[in-house]
C-alpha positions as CSV (number, residue, x, y, z in Angstrom):
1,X,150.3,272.3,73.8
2,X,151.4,275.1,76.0
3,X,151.9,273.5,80.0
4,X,153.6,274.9,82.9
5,X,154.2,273.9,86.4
6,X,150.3,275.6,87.6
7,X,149.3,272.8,85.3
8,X,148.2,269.9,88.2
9,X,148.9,266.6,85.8
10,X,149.1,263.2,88.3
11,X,152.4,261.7,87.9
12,X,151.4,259.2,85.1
13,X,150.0,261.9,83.0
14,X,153.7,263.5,83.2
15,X,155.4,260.7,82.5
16,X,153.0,259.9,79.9
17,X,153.9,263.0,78.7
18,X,157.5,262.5,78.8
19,X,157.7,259.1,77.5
20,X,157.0,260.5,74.0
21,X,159.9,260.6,71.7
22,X,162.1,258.3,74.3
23,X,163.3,254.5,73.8
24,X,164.2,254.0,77.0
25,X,164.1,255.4,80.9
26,X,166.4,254.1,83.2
27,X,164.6,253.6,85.6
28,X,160.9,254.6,84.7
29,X,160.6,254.2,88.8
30,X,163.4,256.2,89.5
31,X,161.9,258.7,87.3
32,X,158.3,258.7,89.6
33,X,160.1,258.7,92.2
34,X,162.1,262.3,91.3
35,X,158.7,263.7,90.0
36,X,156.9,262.8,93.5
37,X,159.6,265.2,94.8
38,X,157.9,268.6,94.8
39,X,160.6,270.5,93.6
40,X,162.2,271.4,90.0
41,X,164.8,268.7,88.9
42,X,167.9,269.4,87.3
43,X,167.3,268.2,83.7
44,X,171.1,267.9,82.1
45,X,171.6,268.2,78.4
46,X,175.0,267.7,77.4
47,X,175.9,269.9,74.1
48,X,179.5,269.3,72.1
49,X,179.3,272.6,69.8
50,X,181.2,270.8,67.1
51,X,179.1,272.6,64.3
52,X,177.4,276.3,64.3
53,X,173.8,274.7,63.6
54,X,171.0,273.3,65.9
55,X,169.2,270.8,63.7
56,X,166.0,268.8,63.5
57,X,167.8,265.7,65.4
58,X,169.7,267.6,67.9
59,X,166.4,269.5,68.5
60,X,165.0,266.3,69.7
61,X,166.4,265.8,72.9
62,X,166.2,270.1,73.6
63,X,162.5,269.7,73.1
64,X,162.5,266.5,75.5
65,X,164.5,269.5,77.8
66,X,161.0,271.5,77.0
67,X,159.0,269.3,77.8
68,X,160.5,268.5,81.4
69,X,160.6,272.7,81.9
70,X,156.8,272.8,80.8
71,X,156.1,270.9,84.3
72,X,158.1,273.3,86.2
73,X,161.5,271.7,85.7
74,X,164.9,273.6,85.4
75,X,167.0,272.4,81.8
76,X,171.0,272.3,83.0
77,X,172.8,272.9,79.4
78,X,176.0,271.7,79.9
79,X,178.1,273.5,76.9
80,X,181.2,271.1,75.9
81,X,184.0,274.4,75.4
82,X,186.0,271.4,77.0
83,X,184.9,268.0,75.6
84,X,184.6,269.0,72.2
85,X,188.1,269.7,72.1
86,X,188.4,265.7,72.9
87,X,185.9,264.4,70.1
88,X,183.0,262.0,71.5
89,X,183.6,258.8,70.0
90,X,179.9,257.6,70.2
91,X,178.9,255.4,67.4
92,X,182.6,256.3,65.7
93,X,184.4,253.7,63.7
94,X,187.4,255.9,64.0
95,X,188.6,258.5,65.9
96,X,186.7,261.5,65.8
97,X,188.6,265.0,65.0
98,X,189.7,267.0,67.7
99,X,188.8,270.5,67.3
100,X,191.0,273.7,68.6
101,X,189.9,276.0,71.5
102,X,188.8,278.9,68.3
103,X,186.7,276.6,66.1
104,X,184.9,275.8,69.9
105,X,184.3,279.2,70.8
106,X,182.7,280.3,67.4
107,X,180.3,277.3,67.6
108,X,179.4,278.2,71.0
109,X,178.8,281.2,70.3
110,X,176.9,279.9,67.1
111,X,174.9,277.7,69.5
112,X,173.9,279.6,72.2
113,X,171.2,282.0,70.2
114,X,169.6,279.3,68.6
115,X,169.0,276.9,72.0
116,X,166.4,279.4,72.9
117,X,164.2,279.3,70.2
118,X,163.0,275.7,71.7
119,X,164.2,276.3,75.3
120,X,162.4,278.2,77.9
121,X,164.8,281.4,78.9
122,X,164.3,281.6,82.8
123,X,163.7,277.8,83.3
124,X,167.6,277.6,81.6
125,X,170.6,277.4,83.2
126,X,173.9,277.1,81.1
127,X,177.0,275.8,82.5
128,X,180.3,275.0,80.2
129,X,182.3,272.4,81.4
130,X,186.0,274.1,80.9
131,X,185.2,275.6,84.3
132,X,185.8,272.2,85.9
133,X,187.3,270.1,83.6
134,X,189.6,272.3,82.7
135,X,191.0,273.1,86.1
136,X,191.5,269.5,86.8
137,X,195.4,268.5,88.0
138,X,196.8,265.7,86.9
139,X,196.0,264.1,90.0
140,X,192.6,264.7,89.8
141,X,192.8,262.9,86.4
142,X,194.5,259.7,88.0
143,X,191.8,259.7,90.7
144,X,189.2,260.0,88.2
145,X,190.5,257.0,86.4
146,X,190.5,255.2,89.2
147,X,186.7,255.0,89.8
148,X,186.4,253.4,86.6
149,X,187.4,250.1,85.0
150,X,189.1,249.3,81.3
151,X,186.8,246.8,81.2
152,X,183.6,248.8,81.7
153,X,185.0,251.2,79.3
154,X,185.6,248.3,76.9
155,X,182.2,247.4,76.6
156,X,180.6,249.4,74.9
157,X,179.7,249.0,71.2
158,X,182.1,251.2,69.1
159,X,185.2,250.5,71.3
160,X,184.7,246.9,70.9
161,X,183.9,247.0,67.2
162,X,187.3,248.9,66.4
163,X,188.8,246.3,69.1
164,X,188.2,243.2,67.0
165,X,188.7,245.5,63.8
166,X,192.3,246.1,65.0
167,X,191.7,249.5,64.6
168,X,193.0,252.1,66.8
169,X,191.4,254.0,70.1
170,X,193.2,256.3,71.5
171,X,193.5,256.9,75.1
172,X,191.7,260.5,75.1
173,X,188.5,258.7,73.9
174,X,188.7,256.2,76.9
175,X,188.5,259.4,78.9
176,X,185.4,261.0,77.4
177,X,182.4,259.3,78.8
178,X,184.5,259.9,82.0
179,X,184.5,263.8,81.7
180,X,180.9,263.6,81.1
181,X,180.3,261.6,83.8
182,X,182.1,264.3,85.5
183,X,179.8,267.0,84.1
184,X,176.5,265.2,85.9
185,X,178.8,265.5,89.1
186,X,179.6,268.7,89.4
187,X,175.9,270.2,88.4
188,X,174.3,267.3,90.7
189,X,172.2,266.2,88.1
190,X,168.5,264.4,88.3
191,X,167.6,263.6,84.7
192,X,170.1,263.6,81.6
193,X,169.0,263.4,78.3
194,X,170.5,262.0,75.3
195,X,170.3,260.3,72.4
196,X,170.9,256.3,71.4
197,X,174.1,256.7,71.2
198,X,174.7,258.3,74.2
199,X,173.8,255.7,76.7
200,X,176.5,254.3,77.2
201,X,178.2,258.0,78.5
202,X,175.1,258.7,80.6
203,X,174.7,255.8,82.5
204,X,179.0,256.4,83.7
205,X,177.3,259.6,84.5
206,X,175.3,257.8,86.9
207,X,177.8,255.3,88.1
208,X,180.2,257.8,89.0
209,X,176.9,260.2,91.0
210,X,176.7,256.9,93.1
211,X,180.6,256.9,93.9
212,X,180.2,260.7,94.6
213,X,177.8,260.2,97.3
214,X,175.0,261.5,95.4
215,X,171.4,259.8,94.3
216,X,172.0,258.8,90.9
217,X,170.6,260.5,87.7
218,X,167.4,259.0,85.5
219,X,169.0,258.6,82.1
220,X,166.1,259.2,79.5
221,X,167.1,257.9,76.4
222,X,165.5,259.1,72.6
223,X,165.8,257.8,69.1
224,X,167.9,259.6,66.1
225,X,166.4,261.0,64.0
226,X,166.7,260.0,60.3
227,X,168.6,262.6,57.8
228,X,166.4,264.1,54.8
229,X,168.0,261.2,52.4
230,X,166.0,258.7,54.0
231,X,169.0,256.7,55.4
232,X,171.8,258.0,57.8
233,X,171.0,259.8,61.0
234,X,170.4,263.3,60.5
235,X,174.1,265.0,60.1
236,X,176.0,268.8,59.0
237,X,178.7,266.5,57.9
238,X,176.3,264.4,56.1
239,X,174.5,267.8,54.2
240,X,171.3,265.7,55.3
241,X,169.4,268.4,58.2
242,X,167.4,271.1,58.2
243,X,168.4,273.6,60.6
244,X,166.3,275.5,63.6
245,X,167.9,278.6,61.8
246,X,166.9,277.7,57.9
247,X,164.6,279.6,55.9
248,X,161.0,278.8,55.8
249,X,161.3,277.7,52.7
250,X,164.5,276.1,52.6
251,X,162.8,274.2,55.9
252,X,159.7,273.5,54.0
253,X,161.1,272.5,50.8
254,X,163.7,270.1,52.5
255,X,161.1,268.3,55.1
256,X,158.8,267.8,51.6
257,X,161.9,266.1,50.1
258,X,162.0,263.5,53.0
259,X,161.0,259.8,52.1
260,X,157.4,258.7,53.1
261,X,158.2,256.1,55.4
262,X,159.8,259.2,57.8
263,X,156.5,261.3,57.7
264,X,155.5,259.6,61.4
265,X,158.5,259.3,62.9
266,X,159.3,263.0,62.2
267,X,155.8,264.1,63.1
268,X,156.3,262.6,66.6
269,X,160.2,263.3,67.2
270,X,160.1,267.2,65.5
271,X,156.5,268.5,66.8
272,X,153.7,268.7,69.1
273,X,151.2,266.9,67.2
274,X,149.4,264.5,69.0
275,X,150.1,261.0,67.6
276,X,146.5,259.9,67.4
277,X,146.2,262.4,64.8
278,X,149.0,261.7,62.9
279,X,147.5,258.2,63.2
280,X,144.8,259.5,60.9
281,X,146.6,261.5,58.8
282,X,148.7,258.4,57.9
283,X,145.5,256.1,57.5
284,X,145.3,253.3,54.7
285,X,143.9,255.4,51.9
286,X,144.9,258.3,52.3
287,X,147.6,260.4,50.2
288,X,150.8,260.5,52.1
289,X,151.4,264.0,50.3
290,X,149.4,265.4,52.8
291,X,150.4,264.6,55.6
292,X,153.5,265.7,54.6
293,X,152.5,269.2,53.8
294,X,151.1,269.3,57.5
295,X,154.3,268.3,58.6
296,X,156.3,271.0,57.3
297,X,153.9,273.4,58.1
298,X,154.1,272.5,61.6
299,X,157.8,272.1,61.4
300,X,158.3,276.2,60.2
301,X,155.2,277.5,62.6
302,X,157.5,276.2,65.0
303,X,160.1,277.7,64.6
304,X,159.0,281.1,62.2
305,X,155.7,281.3,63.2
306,X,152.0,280.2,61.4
307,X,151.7,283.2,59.0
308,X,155.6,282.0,58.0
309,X,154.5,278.8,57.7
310,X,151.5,279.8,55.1
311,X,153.7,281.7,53.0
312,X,156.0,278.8,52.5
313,X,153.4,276.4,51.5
314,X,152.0,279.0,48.7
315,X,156.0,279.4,47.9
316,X,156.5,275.7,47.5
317,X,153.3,275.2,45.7
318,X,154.2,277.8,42.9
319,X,157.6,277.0,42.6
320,X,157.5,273.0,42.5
321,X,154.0,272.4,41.5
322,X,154.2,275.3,38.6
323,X,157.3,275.0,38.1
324,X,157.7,278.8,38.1
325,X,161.8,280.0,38.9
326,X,161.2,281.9,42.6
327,X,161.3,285.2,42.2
328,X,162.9,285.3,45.6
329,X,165.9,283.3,45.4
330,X,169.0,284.0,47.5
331,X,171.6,286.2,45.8
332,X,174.6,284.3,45.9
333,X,177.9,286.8,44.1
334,X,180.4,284.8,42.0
335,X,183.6,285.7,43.2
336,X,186.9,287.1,41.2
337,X,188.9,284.2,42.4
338,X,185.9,281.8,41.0
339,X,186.8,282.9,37.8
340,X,189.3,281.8,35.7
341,X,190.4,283.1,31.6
342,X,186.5,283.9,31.7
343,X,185.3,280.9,32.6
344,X,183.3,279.4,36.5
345,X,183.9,275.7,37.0
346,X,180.7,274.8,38.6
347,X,181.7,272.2,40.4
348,X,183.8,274.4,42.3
349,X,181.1,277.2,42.6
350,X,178.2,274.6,43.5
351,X,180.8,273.7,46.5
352,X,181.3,277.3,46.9
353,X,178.2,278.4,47.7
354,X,177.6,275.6,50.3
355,X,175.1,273.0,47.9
356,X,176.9,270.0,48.2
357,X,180.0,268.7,49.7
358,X,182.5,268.3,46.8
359,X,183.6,268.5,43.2
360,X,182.6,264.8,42.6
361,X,179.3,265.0,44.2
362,X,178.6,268.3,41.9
363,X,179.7,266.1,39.0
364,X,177.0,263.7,40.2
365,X,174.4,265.9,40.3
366,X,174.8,267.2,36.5
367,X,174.8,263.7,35.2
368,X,171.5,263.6,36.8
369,X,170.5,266.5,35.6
370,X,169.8,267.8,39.3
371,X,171.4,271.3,38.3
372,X,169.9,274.0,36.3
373,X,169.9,277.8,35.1
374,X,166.9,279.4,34.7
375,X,165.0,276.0,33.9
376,X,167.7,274.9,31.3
377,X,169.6,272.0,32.4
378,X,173.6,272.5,32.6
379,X,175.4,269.7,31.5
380,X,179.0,271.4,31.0
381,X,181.5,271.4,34.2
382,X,182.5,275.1,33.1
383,X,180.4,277.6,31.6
384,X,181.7,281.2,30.6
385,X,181.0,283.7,33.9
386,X,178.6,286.5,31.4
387,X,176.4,283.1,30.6
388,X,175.4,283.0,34.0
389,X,175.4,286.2,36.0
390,X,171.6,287.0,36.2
391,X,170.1,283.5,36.1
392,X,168.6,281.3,38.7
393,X,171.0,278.5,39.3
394,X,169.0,275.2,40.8
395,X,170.7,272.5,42.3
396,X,168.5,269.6,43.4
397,X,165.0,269.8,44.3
398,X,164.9,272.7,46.4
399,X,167.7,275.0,46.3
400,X,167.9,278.0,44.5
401,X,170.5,281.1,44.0
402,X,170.5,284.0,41.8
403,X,173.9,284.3,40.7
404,X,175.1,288.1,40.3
């Protein structure tokens, strides 16, 4: 639904249009208000690189960034080089780890290519928030503080949790929804985005505007999304996403592994489809298969193209519905070091190659039976390395390596 700031849409048709995929605007008024403007708003997206992939759930609020340039509006990508360091404890029942200035800069840099394959280049401006934070004296801390209460800070959810848990929050996570706060300041923000979790972080952002002198930001507020297993919100540390950057297949074959109670939910938090439609594609009586399929389709045409999208239908249609080994199947090398008297623990090489998480979820999935070679389920935790160079190793439903 391609729309652009020539596009003349009445302010209820763009909020309309922007209310999709959000729980909450604070204020909806507020927000008419900025739009009866005439000019682009600063739309802030705050983004803590503390992974190298953009997924389906953090591609929600970047698409809520799209939507807001598609009527002419300018997205303000605040990159966290400096906050990330500090660990958002949003929704943490512990404190988060903090990561070192290295593993920051390779996830930026991660990051940064795969923003634009939702974002609009020349609507995008990209700040990183060591240029302010991290020039900050001490002093400047102190004042900073001051603006703010414990007793604000206090209130919100996971502080308070861990507060009558009697389990510890350190004073650099008091100071993070502060720095963000900070981060609205500096770039003079209209609009942030964010998640659930976030609101408590983005309304300080506005609080602190107000104390600056400045009209306070609209703080627009979307769900999380669900993971692939149907229960956690979708996580890297979790193994449950799909990434902007996946195959087509991979993409396809993991959005067809979702649980059918997700299939509308994703449809209107991961892609244009209008929700009338989906409406219909969901009615009583109908096979919730297929809405499904459309669903993934629309989910790699986004991202790979339509003629991608195709191919990985027909792929997942001969290779789960035939049951036919892919022909196609990443090459994944077993290792010298993997190899020990002969012999590949494959627990260790599942982990290895990046399928699951640890030895014991590895032993999991071959008392399931969830791991194969070359259709033949494995059912010994070490097989001899000439037994399985040259087979298709699967693990789950949808991954596949040929192992060389």
């Amino acid at each position: 639904m391609p729309m652009t700031s020539d596009v003349a849409l009445s302010i209820d048709e763009q909020v309309a249009l922007l209310r999709r995929g959000t729980t909450e605007i604070i204020s909806e008024a507020d927000l008419r208000a900025k739009l009866a403007l005439g000019r682009p708003l600063r739309v802030k997206l705050g983004v803590d690189p503390t992974a190298k992939d953009v997924t389906l759930g953090w591609a929600v609020v970047l698409r809520k960034v799209r939507d807001f340039q598609r009527l002419g509006h300018t997205g303000c990508i605040i990159i966290g080089d400096f906050t990330a360091q500090i660990g958002d404890p949003s929704g943490k029942s512990k404190t988060r780890k903090q990561l070192t200035r290295e593993e920051v800069q390779a996830n930026v840099e991660a990051v940064k290519e795969q923003l634009f394959k939702i974002l609009i280049p020349e609507r995008t401006e990209i700040f990183y928030n060591a240029d302010w934070l991290g020039k900050m004296t001490f002093e400047d801390v102190i004042r900073l503080c001051s603006r703010y209460t414990v007793a604000r800070i206090l209130e919100r959810d996971d502080f308070t949790k861990r507060l009558a848990e009697q389990r510890p929050i350190s004073m650099h996570e008091i100071m993070y929804p502060l720095c963000q706060g900070m981060d609205s300041v500096e770039i003079n923000a209209d609009v942030e985005l964010g998640g659930n979790d976030q609101k408590f972080n983005n309304l300080v952002g506005r609080t602190l505007m107000e104390q600056y002198g400045l009209a306070p930001q609209v703080v627009v507020l979307s769900p999380l999304l669900v993971g692939t297993d149907g229960k956690e919100k979708m996580s890297q540390s979790l193994g449950n996403y799909v990434s902007v950057i996946d195959t087509p297949n991979d993409m396809f074959g993991k959005t067809m592994s979702i649980p059918d109670e997700l299939i509308a939910n994703w449809f209107e938090l991961a892609t244009d489809v209008p929700l009338s439609e989906v409406s219909e594609l969901l009615a009583p009586g109908t096979n919730p298969r297929n809405a499904k399929v459309r669903l993934a389709k629309e989910i790699v045409g986004l991202y790979h193209g339509v003629e991608a999208a195709e191919a990985a239908e027909q792929y997942f249609v001969d290779t789960f519905g035939k049951k036919t080994q892919p022909v196609d199947a990443e090459e994944a090398v077993i290792l010298p070091e993997w190899v020990e008297d002969g012999f590949v623990s494959i627990p260790a090489l599942v982990v290895a190659l990046g399928l699951a998480k640890s030895n014991g979820a590895v032993k999991d999935l071959v008392k399931a039976g969830a791991i194969s070679l070359d259709g033949e389920k494995v059912t010994e935790l070490r097989l001899a390395h000439a037994d399985l160079v040259g087979k298709t190793m699967k693990v789950g439903k949808h991954e596949f390596r040929k192992l060389a």
